[in-house]
Every structure is written in C-alpha cells, then in structure tokens.
Backbone of each chain as nested JSON, in Angstrom:
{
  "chains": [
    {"id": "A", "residues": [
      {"number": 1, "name": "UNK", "atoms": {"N": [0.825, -1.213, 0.0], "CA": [0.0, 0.0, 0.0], "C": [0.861, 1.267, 0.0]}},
      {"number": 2, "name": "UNK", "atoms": {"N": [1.859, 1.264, 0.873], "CA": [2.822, 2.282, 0.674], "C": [3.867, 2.599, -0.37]}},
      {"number": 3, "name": "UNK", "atoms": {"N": [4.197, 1.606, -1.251], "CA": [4.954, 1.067, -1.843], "C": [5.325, 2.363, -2.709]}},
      {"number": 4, "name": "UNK", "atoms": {"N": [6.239, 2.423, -3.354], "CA": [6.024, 3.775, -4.124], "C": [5.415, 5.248, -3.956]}},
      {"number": 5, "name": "UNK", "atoms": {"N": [4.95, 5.237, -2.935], "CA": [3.992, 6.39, -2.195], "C": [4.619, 7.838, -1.696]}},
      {"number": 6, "name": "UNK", "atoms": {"N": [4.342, 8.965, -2.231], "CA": [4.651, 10.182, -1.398], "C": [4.338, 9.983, -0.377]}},
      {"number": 7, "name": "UNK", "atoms": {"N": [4.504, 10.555, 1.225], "CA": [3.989, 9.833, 2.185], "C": [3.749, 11.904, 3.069]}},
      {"number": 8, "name": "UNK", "atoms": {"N": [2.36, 11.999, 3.663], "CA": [2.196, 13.531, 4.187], "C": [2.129, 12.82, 5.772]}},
      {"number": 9, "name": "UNK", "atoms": {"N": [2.771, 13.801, 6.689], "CA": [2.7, 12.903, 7.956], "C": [1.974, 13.986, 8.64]}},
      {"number": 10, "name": "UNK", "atoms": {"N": [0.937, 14.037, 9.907], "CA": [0.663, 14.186, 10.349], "C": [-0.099, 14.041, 11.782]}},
      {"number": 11, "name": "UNK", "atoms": {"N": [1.539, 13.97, 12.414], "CA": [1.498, 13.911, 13.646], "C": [0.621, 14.426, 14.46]}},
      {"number": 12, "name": "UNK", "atoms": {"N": [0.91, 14.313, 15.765], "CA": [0.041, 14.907, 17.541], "C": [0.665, 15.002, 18.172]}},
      {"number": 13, "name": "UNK", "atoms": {"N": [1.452, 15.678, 18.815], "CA": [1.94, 15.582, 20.256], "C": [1.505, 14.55, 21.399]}},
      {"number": 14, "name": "UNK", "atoms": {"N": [0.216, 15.03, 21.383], "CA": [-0.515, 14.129, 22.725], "C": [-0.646, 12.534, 21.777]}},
      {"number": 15, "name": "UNK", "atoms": {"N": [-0.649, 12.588, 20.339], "CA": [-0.498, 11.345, 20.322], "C": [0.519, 10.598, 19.372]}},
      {"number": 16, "name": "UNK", "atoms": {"N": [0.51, 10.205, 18.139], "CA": [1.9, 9.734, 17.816], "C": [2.381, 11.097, 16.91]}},
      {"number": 17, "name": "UNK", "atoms": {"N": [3.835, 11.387, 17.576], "CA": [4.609, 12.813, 16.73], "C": [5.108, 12.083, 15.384]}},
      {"number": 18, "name": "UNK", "atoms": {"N": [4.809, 12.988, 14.542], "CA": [5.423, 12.497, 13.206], "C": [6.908, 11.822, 13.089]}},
      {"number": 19, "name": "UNK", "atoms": {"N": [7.469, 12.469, 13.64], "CA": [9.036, 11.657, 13.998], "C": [8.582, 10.333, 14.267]}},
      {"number": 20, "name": "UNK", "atoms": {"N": [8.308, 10.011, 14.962], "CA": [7.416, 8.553, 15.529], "C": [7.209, 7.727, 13.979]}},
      {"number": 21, "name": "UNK", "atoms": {"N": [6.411, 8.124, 13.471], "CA": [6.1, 7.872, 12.539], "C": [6.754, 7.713, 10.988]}},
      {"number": 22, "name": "UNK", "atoms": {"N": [7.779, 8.872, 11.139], "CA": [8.64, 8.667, 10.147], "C": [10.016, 7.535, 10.338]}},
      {"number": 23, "name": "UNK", "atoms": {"N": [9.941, 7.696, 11.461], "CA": [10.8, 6.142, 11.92], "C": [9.961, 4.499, 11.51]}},
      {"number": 24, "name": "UNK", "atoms": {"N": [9.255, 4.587, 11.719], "CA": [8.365, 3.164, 11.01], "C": [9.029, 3.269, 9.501]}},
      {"number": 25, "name": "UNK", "atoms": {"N": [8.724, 4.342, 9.036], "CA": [8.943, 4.333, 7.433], "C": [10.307, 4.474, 6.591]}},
      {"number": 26, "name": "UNK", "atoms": {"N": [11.206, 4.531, 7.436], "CA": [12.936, 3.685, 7.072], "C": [13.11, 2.916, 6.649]}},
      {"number": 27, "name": "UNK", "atoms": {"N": [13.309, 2.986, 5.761], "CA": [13.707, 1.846, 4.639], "C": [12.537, 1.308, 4.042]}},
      {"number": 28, "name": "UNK", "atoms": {"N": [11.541, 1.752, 3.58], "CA": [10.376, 1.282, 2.79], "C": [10.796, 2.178, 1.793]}},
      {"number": 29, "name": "UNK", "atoms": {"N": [10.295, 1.761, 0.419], "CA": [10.047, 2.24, -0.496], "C": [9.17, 3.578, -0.623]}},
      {"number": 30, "name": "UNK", "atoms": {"N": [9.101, 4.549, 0.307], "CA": [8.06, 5.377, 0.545], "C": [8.911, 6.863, 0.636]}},
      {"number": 31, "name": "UNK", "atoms": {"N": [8.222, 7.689, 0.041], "CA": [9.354, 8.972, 0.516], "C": [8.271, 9.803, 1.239]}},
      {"number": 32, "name": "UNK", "atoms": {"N": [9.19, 10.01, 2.275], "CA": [7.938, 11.365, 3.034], "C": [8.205, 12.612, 2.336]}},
      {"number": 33, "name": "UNK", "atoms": {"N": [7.395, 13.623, 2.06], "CA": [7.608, 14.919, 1.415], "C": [6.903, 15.889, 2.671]}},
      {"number": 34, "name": "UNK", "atoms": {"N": [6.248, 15.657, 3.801], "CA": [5.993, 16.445, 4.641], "C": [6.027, 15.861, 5.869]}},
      {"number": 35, "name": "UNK", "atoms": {"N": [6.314, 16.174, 7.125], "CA": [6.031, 15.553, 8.098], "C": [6.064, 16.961, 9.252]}},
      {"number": 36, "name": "UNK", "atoms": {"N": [4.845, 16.716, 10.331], "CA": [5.125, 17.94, 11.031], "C": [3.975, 17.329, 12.363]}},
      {"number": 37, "name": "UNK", "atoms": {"N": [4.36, 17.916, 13.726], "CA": [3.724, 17.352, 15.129], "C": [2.911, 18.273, 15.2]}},
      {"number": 38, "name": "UNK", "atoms": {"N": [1.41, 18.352, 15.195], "CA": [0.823, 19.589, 15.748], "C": [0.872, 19.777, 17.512]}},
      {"number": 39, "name": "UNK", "atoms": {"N": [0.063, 20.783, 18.0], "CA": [0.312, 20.966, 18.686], "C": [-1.312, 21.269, 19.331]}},
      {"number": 40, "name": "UNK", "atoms": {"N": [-2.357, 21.152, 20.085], "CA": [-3.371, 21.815, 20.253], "C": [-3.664, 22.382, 21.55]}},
      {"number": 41, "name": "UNK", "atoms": {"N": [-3.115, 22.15, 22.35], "CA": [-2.98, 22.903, 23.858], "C": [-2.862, 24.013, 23.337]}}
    ]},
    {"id": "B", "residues": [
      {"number": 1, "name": "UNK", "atoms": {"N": [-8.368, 21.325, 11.096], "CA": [-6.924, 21.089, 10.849], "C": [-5.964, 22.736, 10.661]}},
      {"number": 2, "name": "UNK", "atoms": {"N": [-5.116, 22.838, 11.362], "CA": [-4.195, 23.701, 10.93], "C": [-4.099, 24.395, 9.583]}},
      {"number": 3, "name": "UNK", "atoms": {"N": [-4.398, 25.505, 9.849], "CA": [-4.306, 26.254, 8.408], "C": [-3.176, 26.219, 7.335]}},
      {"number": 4, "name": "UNK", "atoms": {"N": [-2.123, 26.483, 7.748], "CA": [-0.975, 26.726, 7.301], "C": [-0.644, 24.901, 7.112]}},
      {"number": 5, "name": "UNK", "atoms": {"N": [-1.145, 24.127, 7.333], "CA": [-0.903, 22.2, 7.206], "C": [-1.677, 22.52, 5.783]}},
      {"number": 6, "name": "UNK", "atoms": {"N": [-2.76, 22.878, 5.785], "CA": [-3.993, 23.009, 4.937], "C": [-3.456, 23.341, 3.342]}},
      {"number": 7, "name": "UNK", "atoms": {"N": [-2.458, 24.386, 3.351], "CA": [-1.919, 25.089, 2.208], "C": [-0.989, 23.961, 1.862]}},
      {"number": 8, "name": "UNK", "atoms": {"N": [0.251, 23.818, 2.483], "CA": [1.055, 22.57, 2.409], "C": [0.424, 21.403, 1.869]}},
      {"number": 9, "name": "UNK", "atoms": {"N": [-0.777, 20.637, 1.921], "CA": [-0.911, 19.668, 1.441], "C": [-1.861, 19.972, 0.305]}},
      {"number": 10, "name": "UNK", "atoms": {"N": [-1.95, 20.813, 0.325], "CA": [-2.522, 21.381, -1.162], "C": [-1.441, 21.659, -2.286]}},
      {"number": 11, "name": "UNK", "atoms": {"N": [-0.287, 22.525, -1.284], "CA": [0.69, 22.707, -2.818], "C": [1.001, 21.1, -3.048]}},
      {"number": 12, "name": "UNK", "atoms": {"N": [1.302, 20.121, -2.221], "CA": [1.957, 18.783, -2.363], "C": [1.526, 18.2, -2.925]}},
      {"number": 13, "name": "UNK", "atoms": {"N": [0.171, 18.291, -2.93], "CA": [-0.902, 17.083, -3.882], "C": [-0.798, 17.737, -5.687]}},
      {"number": 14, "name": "UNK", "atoms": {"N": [-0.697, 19.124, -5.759], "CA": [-0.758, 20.064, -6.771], "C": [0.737, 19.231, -7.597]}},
      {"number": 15, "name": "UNK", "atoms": {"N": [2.059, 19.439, -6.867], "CA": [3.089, 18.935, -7.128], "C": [3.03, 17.471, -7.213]}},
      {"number": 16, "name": "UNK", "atoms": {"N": [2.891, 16.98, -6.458], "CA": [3.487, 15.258, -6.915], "C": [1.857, 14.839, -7.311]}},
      {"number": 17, "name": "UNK", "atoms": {"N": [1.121, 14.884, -7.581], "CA": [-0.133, 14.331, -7.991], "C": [-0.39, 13.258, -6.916]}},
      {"number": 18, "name": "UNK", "atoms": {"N": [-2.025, 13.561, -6.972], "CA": [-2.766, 13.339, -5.327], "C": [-2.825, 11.783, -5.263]}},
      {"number": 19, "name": "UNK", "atoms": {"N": [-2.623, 11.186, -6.655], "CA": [-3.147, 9.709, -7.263], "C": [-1.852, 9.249, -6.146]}},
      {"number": 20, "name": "UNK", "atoms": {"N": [-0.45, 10.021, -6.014], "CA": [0.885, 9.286, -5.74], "C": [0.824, 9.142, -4.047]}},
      {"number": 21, "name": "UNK", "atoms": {"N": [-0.235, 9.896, -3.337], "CA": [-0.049, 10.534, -2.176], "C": [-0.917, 9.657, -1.218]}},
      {"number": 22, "name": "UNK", "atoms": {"N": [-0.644, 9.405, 0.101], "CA": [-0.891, 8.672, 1.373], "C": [-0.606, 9.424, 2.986]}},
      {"number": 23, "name": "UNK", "atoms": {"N": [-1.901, 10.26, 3.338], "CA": [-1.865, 10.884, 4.574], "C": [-1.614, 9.526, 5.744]}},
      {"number": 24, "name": "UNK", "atoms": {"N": [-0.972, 9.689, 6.628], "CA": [-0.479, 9.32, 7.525], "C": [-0.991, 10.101, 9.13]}},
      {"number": 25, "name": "UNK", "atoms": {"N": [-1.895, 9.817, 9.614], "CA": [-2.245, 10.417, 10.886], "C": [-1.54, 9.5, 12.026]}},
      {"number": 26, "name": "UNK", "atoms": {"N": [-1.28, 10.818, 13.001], "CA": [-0.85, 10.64, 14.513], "C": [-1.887, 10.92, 15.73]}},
      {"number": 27, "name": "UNK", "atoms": {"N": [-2.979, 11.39, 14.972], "CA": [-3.735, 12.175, 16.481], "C": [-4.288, 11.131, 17.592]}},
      {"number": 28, "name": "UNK", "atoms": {"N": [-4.533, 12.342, 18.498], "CA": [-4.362, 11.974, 20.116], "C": [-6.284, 11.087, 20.221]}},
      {"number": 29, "name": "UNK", "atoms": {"N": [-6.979, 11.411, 19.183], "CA": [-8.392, 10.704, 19.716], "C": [-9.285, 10.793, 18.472]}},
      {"number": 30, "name": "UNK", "atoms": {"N": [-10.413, 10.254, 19.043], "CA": [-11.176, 10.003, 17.387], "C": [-11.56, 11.099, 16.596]}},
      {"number": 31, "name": "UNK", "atoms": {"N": [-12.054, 12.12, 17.127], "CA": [-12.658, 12.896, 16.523], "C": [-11.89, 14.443, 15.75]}},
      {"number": 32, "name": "UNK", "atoms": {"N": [-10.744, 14.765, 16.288], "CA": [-9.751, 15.148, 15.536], "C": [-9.043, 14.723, 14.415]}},
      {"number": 33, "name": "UNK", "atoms": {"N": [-8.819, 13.183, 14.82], "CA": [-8.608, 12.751, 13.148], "C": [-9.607, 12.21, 12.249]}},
      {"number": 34, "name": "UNK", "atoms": {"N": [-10.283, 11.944, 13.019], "CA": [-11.451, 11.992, 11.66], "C": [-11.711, 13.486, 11.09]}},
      {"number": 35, "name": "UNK", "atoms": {"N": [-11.537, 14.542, 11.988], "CA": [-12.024, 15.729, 11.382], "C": [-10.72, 15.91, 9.971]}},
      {"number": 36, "name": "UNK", "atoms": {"N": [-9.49, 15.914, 10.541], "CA": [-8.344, 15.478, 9.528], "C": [-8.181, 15.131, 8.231]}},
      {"number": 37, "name": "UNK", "atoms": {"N": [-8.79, 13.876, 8.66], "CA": [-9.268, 12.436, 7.402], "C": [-10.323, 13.225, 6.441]}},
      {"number": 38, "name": "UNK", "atoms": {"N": [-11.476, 13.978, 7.208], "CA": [-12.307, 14.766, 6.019], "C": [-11.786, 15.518, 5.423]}},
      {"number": 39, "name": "UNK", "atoms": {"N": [-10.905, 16.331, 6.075], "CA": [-10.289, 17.914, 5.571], "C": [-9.59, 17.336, 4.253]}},
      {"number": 40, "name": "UNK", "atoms": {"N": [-8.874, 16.154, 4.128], "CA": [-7.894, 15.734, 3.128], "C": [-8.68, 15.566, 2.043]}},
      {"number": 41, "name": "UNK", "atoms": {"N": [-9.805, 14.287, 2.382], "CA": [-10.914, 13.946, 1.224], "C": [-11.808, 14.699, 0.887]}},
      {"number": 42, "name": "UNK", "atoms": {"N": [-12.325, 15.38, 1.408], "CA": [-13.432, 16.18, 1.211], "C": [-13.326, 17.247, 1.173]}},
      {"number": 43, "name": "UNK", "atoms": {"N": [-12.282, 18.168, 2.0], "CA": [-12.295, 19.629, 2.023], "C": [-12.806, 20.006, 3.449]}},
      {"number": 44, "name": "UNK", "atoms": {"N": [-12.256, 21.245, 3.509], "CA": [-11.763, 21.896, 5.435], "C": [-13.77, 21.539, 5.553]}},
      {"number": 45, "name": "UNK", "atoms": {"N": [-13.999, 21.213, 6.687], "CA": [-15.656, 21.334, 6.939], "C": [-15.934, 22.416, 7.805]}},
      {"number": 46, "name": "UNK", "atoms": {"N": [-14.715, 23.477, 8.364], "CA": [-15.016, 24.312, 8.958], "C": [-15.189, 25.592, 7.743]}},
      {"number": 47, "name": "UNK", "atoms": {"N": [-14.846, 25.638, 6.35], "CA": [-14.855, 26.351, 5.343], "C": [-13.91, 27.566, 5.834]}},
      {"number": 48, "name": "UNK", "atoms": {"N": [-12.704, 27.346, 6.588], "CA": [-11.627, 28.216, 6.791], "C": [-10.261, 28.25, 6.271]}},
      {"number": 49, "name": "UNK", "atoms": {"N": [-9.548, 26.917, 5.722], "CA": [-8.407, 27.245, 4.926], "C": [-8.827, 26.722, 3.622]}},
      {"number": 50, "name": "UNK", "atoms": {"N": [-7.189, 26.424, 2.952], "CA": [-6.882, 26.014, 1.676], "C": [-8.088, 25.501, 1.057]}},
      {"number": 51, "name": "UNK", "atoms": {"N": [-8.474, 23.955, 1.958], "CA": [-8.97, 23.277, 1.512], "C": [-10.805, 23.464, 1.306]}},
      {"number": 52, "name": "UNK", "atoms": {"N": [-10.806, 24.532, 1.647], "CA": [-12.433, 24.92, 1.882], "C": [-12.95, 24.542, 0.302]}},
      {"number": 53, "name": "UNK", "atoms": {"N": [-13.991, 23.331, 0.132], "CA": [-14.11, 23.067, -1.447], "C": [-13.252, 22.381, -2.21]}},
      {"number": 54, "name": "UNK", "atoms": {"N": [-12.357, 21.748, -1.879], "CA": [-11.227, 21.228, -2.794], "C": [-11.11, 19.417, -2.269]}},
      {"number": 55, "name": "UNK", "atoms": {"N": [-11.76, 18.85, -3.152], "CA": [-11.918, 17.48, -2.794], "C": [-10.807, 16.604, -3.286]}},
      {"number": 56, "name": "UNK", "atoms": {"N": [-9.438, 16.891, -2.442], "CA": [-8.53, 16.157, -2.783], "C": [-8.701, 15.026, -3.001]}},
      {"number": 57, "name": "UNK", "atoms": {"N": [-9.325, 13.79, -2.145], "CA": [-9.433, 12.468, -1.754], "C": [-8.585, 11.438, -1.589]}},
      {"number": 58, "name": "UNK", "atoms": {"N": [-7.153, 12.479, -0.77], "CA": [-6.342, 11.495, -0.516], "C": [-6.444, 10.349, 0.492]}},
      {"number": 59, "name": "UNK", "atoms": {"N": [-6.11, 9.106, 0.31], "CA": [-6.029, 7.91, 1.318], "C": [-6.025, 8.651, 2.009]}},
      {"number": 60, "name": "UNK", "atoms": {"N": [-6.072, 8.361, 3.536], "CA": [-5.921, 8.617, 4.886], "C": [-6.002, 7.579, 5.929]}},
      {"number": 61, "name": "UNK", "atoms": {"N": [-4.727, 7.071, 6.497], "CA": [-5.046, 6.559, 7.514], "C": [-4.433, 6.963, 8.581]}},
      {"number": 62, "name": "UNK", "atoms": {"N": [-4.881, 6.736, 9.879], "CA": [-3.639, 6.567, 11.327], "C": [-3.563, 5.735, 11.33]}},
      {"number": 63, "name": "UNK", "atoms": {"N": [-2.004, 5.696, 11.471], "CA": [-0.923, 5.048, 12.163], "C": [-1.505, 3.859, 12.48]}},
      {"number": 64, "name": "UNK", "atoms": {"N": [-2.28, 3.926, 13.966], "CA": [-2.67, 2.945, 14.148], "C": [-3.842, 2.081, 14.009]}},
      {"number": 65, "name": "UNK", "atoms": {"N": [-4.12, 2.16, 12.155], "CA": [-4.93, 0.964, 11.307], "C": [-4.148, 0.048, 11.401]}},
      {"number": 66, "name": "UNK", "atoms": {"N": [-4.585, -1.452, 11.265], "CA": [-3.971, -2.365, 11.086], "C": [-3.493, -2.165, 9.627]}},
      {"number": 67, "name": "UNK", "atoms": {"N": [-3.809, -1.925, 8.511], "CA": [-3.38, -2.119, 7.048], "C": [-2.141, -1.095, 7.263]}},
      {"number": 68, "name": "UNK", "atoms": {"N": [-1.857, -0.24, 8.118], "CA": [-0.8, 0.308, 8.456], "C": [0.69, -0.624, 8.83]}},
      {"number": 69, "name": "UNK", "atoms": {"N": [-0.241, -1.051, 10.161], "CA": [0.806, -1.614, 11.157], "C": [1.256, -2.248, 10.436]}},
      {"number": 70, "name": "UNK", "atoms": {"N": [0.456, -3.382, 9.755], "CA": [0.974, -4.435, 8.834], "C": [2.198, -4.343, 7.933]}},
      {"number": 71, "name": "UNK", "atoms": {"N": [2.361, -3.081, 7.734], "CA": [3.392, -2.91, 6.407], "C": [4.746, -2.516, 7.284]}},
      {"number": 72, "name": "UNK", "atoms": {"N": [4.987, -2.44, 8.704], "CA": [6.071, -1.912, 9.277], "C": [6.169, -2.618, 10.146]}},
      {"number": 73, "name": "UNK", "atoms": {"N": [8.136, -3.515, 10.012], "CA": [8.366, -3.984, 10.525], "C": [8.191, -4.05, 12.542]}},
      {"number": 74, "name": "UNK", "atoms": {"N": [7.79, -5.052, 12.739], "CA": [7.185, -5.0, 13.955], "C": [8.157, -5.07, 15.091]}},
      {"number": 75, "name": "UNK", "atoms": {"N": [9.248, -4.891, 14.88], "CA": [10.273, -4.225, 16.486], "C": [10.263, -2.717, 15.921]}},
      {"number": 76, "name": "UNK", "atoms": {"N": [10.503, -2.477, 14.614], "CA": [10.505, -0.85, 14.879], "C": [9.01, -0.44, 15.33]}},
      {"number": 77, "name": "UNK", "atoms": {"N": [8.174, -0.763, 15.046], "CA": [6.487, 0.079, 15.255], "C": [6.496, -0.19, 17.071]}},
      {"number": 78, "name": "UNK", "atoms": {"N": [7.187, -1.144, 17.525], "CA": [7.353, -1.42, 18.959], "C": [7.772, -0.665, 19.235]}},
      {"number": 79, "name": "UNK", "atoms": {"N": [9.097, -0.453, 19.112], "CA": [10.085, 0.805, 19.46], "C": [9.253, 2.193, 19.387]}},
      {"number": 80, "name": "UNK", "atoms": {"N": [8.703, 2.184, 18.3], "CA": [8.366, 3.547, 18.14], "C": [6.357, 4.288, 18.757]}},
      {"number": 81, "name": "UNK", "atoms": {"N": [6.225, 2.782, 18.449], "CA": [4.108, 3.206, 18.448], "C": [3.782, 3.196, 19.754]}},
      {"number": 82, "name": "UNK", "atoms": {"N": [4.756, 1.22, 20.023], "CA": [3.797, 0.921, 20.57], "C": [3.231, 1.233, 21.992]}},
      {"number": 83, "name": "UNK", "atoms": {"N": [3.816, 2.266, 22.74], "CA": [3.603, 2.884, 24.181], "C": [2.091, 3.751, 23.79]}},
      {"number": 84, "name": "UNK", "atoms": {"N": [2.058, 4.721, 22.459], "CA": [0.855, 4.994, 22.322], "C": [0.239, 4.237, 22.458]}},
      {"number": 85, "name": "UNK", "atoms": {"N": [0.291, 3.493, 21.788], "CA": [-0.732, 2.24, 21.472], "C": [-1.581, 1.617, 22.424]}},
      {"number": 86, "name": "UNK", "atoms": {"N": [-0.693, 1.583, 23.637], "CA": [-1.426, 1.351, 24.812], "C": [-2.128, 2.466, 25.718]}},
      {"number": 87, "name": "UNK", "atoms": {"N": [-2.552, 3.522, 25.278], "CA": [-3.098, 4.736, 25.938], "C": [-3.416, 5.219, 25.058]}},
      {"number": 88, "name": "UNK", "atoms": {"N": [-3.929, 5.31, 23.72], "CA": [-4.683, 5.759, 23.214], "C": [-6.002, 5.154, 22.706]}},
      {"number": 89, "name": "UNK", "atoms": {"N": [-7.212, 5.357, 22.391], "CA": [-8.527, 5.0, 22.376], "C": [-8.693, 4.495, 20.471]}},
      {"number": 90, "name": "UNK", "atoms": {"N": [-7.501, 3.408, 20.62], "CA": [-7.059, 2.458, 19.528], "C": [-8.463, 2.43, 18.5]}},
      {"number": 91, "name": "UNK", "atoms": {"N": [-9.575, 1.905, 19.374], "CA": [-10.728, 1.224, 18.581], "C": [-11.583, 2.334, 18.151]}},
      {"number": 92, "name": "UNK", "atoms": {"N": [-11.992, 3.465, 18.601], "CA": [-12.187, 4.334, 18.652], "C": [-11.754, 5.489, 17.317]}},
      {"number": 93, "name": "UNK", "atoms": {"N": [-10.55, 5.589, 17.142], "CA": [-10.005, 6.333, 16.405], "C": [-10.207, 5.422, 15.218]}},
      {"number": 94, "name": "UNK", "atoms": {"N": [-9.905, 4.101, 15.387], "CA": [-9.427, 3.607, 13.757], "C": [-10.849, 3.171, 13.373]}},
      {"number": 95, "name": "UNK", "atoms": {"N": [-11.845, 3.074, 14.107], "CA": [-13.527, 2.877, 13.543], "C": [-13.882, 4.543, 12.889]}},
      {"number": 96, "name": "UNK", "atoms": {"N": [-13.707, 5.497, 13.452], "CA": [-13.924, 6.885, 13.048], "C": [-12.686, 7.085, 11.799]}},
      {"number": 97, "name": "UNK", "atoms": {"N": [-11.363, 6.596, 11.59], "CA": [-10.688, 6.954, 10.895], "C": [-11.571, 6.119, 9.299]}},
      {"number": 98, "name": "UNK", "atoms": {"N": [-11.382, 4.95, 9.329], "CA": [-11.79, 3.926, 8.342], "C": [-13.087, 4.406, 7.948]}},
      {"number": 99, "name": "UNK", "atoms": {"N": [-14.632, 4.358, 8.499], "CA": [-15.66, 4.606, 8.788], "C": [-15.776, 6.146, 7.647]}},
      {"number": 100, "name": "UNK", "atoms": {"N": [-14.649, 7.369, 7.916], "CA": [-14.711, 8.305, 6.952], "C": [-14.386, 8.037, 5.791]}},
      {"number": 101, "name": "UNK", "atoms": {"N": [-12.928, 7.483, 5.836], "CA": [-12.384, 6.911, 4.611], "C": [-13.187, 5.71, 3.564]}},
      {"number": 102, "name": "UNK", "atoms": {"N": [-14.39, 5.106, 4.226], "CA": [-15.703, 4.147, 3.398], "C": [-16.707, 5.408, 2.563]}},
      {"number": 103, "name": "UNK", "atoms": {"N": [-16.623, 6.057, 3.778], "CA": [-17.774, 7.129, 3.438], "C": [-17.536, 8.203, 2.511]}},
      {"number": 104, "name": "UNK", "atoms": {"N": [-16.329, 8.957, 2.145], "CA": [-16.171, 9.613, 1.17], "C": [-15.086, 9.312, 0.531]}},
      {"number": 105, "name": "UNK", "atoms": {"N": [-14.286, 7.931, 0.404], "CA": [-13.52, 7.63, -0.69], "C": [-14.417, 6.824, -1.802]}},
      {"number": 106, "name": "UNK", "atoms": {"N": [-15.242, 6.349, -1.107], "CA": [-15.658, 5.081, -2.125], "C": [-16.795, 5.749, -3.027]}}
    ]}
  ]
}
C-alpha cells in the first residue's frame, strides 16, 4: 500500500509525533515529502 | 486542521499528484482525526483554509490501522508506536478513521 507512495505525515503531540512515525517508514520504499507534530494545547 | 498544514498539502498534492499521495495520521483521539481524514478527502468542513471546497481524496489513515501496522516492521512500530498504542482510544479512532475513509472515498 505504501509502496512507491509520497507519504504527508501528520502527527500529535498528545499522540503519535510524526518523527514517531517517520521512523516506522525507514527503509520502505516510501518517501515522506511532509512531516510535522501539531500541537493543540 | 491547521491552516498553514492546509496550504502545504494542497501545494503537495498540486506537485506530486494526489493519485501518488498517502496521509499518515498521529492524532491523540477520534474525533480530531477523523475531522483530519475529512479535511484531506473532502475539504476543510469548517470552510476556513486552503482546503475549503477542494476534494482532494487522498487515502488517509492513522498510524494505528492495522493495514498500516501491517506494512512496518514489527520491532521498529514497537520501538516507536507501541507505548501509544497502549493509551490511546485504539478502537475508537481507527472505527472513526476507516468509517470516513468508506464514506467519502468510495
């Protein structure tokens, strides 16, 4: 499903931060082109 | 969703074409990312940024869908998820995440 995929990340603070997330996606065939933690407090 | 997120995934989808593209959610509970999940497919529902009207219909999932988990090796998603995983309202989010994604992808 990811395979070839631009990948937009959109993290949470309170729940998984995109960093988080862009670590799963190391070494897959996937390129992230955005990734960012919001913040809502 | 964040305004200034709103513009960003508008120029991105504009640039790499929306067909190539896969939102990735982190949020903290159901109803924020489902609000998320609409903003991408459907357009902002508060009619305040970019996306006000603009029916991208990119995939969308969080993180923690299984058709996610599945694709990432399972000591890193440990390392990295899985403490959320146990404090966040798992069933909850990914019935509201999926549930949108039936409802205005298909």
């Amino acid at each position: 499903m990811l395979d070839g995929k631009k990948i937009i990340i959109l993290g949470d603070r309170d729940g998984v931060p995109g960093g988080a997330i862009e670590a799963c996606l190391a070494g897959k065939n996937a390129q992230v082109v955005f990734s960012v933690t919001s913040c809502f407090v | 969703m964040d305004l200034e997120n709103q513009k960003r995934v508008l120029a991105l989808a504009e640039q790499h074409g929306k067909e190539n593209i896969i939102v990735l959610l982190g949020g903290a509970d159901a109803e924020a990312s489902g609000m998320i999940a609409e903003t991408v497919i459907a357009g902002d529902p508060a009619f305040a940024g970019a996306l006000t009207g603009v029916q991208l219909g990119l995939p969308t999932y969080h993180i923690l869908e299984p058709e996610i988990k599945r694709e990432i090796d399972p000591a890193v998603y440990e390392q990295n998820i899985s403490m959320m995983e146990m404090v966040l309202p798992v069933d909850e989010i990914v019935n509201e995440v999926s549930s949108i994604r039936k409802k205005l992808l298909s």
